[in-house]
VOPAGU-2260 file (C-alpha; in pm, 1 decimal, decimal comma):
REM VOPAGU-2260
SITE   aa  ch    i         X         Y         Z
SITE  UNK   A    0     140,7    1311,8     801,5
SITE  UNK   A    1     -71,2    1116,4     562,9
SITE  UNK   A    2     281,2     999,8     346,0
SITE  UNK   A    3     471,5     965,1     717,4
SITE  UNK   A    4     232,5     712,0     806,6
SITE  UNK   A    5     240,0     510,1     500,1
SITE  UNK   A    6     602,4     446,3     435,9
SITE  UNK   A    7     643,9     339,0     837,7
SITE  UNK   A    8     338,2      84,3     773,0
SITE  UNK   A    9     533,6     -38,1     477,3
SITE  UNK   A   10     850,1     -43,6     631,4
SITE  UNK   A   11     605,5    -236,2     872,9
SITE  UNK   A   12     539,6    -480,9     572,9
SITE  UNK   A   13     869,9    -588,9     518,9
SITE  UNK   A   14     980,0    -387,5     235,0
SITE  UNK   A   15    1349,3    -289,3     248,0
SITE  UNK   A   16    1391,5    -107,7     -55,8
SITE  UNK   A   17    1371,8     246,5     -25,7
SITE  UNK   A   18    1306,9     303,6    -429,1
SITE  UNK   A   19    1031,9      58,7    -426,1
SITE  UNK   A   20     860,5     316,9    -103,6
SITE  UNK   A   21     966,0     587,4    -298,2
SITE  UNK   A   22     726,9     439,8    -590,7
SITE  UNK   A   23     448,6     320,3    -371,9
SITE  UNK   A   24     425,2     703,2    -259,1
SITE  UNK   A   25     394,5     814,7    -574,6
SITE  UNK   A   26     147,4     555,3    -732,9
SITE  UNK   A   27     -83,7     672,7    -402,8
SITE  UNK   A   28     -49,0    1006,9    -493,2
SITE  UNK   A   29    -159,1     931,6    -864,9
SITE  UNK   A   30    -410,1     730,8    -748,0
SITE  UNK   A   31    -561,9    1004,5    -529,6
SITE  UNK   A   32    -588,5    1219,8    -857,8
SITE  UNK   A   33    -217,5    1441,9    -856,3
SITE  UNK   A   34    -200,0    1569,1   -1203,7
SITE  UNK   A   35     127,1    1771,3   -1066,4
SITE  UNK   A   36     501,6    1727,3   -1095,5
SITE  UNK   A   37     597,2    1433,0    -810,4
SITE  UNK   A   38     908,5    1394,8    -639,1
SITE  UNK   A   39     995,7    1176,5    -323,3
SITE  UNK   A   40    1248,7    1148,8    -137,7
SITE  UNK   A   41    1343,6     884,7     132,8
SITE  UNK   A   42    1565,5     802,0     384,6
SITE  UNK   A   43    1589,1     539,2     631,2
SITE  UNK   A   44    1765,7     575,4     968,8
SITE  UNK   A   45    1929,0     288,8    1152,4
SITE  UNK   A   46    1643,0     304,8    1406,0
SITE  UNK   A   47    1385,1     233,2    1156,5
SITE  UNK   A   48    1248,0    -143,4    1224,8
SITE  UNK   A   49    1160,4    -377,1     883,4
SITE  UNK   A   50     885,6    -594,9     967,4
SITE  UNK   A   51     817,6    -944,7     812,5
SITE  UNK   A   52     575,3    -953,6     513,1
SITE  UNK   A   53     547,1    -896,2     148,1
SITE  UNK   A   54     625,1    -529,6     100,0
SITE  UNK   A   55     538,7    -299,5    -209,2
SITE  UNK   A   56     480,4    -623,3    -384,9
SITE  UNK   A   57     214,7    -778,7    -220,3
SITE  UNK   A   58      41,8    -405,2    -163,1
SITE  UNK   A   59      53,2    -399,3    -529,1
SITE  UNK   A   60     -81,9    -722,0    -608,8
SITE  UNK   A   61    -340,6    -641,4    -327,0
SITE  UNK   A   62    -468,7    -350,8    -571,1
SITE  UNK   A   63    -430,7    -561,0    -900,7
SITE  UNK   A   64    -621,7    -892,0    -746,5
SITE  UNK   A   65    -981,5    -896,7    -943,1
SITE  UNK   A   66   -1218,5    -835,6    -682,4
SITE  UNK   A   67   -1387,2   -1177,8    -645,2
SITE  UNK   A   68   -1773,5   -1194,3    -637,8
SITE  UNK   A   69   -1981,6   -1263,9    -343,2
SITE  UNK   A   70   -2046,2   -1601,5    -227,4
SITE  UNK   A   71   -2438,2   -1757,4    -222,0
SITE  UNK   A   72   -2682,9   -1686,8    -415,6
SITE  UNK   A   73   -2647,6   -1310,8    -439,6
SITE  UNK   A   74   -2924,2   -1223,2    -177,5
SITE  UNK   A   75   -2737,4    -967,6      34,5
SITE  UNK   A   76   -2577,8   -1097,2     308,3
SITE  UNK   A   77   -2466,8    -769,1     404,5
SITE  UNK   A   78   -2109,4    -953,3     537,1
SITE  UNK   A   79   -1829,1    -700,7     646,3
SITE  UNK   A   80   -1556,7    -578,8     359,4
SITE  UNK   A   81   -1223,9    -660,8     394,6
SITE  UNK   A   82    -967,1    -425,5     520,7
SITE  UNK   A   83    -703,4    -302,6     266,8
């Protein structure tokens, strides 16, 4: 259900391209720890609403941005994290 849920919310993002899914499926599962032979397969029904939004390409460049360091002087501010 885990996998289901991910390609809708990227289909959710914008992202048309049903190879680029296909690859964002298998970069979670490597990023999970799958040491095992990966295959996916996709395919989109007419039904299946694109949203607006940058896709595989900005979830990617979500997970490549340096995390930046906490404002102030560094005494804890205890502030919320941001969502992924």
């Amino acid at each position: 259900q885990e996998g289901v849920d991910m390609v809708a919310d990227v289909f959710g993002e914008g992202e048309e391209d049903v190879g680029l899914i296909c690859e964002e499926v298998l970069d979670l599962c490597l990023m999970k720890g799958s040491k095992d032979n990966m295959t996916a397969a996709l395919i989109k029904f007419p039904p299946q609403a694109v949203g607006t939004g940058g896709g595989v390409a900005a979830r990617r460049a979500s997970r490549e941005a340096p995390e930046s360091p906490a404002s102030g002087s560094g005494s804890g501010g205890g502030g919320a994290t941001p969502g992924l």
